[in-house]
One Martini backbone bead per residue (centre of mass of N, CA, C, O) as a GRO file, in nm:
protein
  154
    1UNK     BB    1  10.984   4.047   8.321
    2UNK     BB    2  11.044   4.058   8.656
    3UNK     BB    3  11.194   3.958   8.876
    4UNK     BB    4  11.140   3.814   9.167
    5UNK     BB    5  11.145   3.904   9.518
    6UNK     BB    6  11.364   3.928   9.840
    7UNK     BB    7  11.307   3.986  10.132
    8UNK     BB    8  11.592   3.910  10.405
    9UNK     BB    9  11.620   3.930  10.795
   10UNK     BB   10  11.870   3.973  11.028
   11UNK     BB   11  12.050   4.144  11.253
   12UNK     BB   12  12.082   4.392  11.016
   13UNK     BB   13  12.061   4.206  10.804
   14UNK     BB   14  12.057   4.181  10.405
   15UNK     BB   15  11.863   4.029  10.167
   16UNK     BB   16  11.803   3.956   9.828
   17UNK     BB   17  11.609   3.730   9.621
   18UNK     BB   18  11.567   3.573   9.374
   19UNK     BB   19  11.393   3.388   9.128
   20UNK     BB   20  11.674   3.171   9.079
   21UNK     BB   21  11.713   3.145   9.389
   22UNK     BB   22  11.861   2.932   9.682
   23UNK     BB   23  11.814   3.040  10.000
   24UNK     BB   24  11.997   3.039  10.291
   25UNK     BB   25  11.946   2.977  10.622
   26UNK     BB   26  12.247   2.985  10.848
   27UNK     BB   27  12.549   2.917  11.020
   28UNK     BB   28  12.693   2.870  10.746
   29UNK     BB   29  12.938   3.023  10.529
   30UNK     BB   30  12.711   2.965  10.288
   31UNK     BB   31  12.480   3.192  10.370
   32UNK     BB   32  12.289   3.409  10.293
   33UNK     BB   33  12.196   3.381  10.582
   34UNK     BB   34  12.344   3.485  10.878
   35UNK     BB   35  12.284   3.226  11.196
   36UNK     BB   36  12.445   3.276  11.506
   37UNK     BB   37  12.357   2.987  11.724
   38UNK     BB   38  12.285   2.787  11.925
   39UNK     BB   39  12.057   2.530  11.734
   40UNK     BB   40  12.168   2.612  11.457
   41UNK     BB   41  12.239   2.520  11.183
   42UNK     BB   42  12.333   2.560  10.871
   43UNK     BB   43  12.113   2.427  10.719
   44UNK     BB   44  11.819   2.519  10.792
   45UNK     BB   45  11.676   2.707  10.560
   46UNK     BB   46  11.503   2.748  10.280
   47UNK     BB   47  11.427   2.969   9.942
   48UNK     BB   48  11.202   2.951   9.723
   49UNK     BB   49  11.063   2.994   9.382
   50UNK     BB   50  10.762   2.907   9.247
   51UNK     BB   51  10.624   2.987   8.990
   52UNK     BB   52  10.471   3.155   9.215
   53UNK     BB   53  10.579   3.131   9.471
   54UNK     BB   54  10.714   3.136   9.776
   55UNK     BB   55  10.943   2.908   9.966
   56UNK     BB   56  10.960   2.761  10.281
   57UNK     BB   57  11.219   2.551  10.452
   58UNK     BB   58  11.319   2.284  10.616
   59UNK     BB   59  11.625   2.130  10.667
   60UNK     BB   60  11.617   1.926  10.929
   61UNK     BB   61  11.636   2.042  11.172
   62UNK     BB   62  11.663   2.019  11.535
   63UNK     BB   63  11.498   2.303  11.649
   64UNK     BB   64  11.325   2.441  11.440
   65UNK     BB   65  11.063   2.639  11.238
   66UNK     BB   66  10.875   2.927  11.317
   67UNK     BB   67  10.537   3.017  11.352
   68UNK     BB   68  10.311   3.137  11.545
   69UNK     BB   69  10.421   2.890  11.729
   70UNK     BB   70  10.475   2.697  11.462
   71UNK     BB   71  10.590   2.454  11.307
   72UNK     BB   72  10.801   2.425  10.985
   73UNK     BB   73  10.842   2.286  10.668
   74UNK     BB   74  10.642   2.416  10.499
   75UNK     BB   75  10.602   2.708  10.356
   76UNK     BB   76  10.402   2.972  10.234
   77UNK     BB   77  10.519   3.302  10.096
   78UNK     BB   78  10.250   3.623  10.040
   79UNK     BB   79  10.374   3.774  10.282
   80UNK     BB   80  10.498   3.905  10.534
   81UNK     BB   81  10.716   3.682  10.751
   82UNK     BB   82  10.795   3.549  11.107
   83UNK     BB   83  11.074   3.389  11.183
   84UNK     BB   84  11.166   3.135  11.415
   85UNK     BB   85  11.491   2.973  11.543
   86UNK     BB   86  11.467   2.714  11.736
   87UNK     BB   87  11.189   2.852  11.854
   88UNK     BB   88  10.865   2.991  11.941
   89UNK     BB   89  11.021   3.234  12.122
   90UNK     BB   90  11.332   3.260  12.161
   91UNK     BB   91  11.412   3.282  11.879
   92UNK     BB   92  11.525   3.362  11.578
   93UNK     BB   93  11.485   3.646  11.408
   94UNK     BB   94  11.335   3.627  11.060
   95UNK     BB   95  11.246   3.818  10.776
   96UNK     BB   96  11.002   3.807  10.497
   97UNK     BB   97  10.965   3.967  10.189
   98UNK     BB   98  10.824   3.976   9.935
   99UNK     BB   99  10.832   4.197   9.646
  100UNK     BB  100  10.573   4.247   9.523
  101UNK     BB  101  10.383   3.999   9.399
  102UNK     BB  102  10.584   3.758   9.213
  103UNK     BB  103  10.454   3.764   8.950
  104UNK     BB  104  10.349   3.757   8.707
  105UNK     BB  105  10.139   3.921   8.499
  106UNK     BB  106   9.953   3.667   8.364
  107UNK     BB  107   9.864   3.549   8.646
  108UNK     BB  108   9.738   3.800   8.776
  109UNK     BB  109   9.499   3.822   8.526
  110UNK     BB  110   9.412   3.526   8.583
  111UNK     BB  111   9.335   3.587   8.881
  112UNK     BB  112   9.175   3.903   8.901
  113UNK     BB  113   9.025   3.845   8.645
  114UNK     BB  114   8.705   3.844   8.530
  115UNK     BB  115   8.697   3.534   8.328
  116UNK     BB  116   8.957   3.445   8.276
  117UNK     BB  117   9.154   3.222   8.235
  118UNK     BB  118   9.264   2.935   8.342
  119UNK     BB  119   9.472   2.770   8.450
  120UNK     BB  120   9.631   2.491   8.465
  121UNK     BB  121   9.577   2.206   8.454
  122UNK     BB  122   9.699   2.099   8.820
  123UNK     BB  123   9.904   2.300   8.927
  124UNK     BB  124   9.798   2.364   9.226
  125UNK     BB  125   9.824   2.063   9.277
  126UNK     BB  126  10.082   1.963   9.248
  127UNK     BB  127  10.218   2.164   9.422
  128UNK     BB  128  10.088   2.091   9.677
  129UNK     BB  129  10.193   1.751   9.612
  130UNK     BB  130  10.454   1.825   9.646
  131UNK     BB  131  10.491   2.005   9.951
  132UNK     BB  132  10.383   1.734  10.075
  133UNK     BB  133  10.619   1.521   9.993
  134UNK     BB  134  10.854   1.691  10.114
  135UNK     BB  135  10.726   1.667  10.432
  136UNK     BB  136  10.727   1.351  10.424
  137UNK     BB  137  11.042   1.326  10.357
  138UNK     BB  138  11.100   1.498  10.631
  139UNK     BB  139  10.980   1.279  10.858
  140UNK     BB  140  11.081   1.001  10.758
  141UNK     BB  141  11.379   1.062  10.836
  142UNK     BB  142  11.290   1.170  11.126
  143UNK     BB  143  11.199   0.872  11.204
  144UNK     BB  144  11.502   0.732  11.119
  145UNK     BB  145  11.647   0.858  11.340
  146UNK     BB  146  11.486   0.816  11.601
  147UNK     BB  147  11.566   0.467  11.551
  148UNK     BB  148  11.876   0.500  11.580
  149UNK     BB  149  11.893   0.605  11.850
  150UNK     BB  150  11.682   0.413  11.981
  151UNK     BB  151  11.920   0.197  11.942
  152UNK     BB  152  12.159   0.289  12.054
  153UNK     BB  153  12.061   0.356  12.351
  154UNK     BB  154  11.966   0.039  12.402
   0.00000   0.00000   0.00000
């Protein structure tokens, strides 16, 4: 069974990414793909692959990662999709692309053949409430900083 892999993208450069590994994209020395600009992060937002699917993640940037002209926190990553950093227009574009299907073949199996068994009870139940909870406790955060700031400000 091959590891999932990903192609990412911005201005020239180019990793591939294994499902083994956790990619950071931001400005920071240590970033698997540096995108150097005012307004984006060290660590702007991570891409890790879960059991099944890839997904990116921001990590409570100050500017934001959006798709689609809309903000994400968290989202599921099941074909290539572009993404903007820093702004929803004129942010910097990141591009992710799956690399083949990214499933193991037995998963593959269980999705697309009908008939076959049924995948784990509760699995994408699950991963739904992670991706839910991570998203809950990135507001959270950012909710306890803009309370901090709006003390010290007045």
């Amino acid at each position: 069974m091959a590891a999932p892999r990903l192609r990412m993208r911005h201005a020239g450069q180019e990793a591939i990414v294994t499902g083994d590994d956790v990619a950071v994209i931001g400005s920071g020395d240590g970033a698997t793909l540096t995108v150097r600009r005012p307004g984006i992060s060290r660590r702007h937002a991570e891409v890790r692959y879960t059991d099944t699917h890839w997904v990116v993640r921001d990590t409570e940037s100050l500017n934001g990662t959006f798709t689609d002209g809309r903000r994400v926190d968290v989202m599921q990553i099941d074909k290539a999709v572009t993404l903007r950093l820093g702004h929803p227009d004129e942010g910097e574009v990141v591009e992710l692309e799956p690399l083949g299907d990214g499933a193991p073949p037995e998963a593959t199996q269980l999705i697309d053949t009908p008939g076959a068994a049924p995948s784990a009870p509760g699995r994408d139940t699950m991963e739904r409430v992670i991706l839910a909870l991570w998203a809950i406790a990135g507001a959270i955060v950012f909710l306890g900083a803009a309370i901090i700031i709006a003390a010290v400000i007045s």
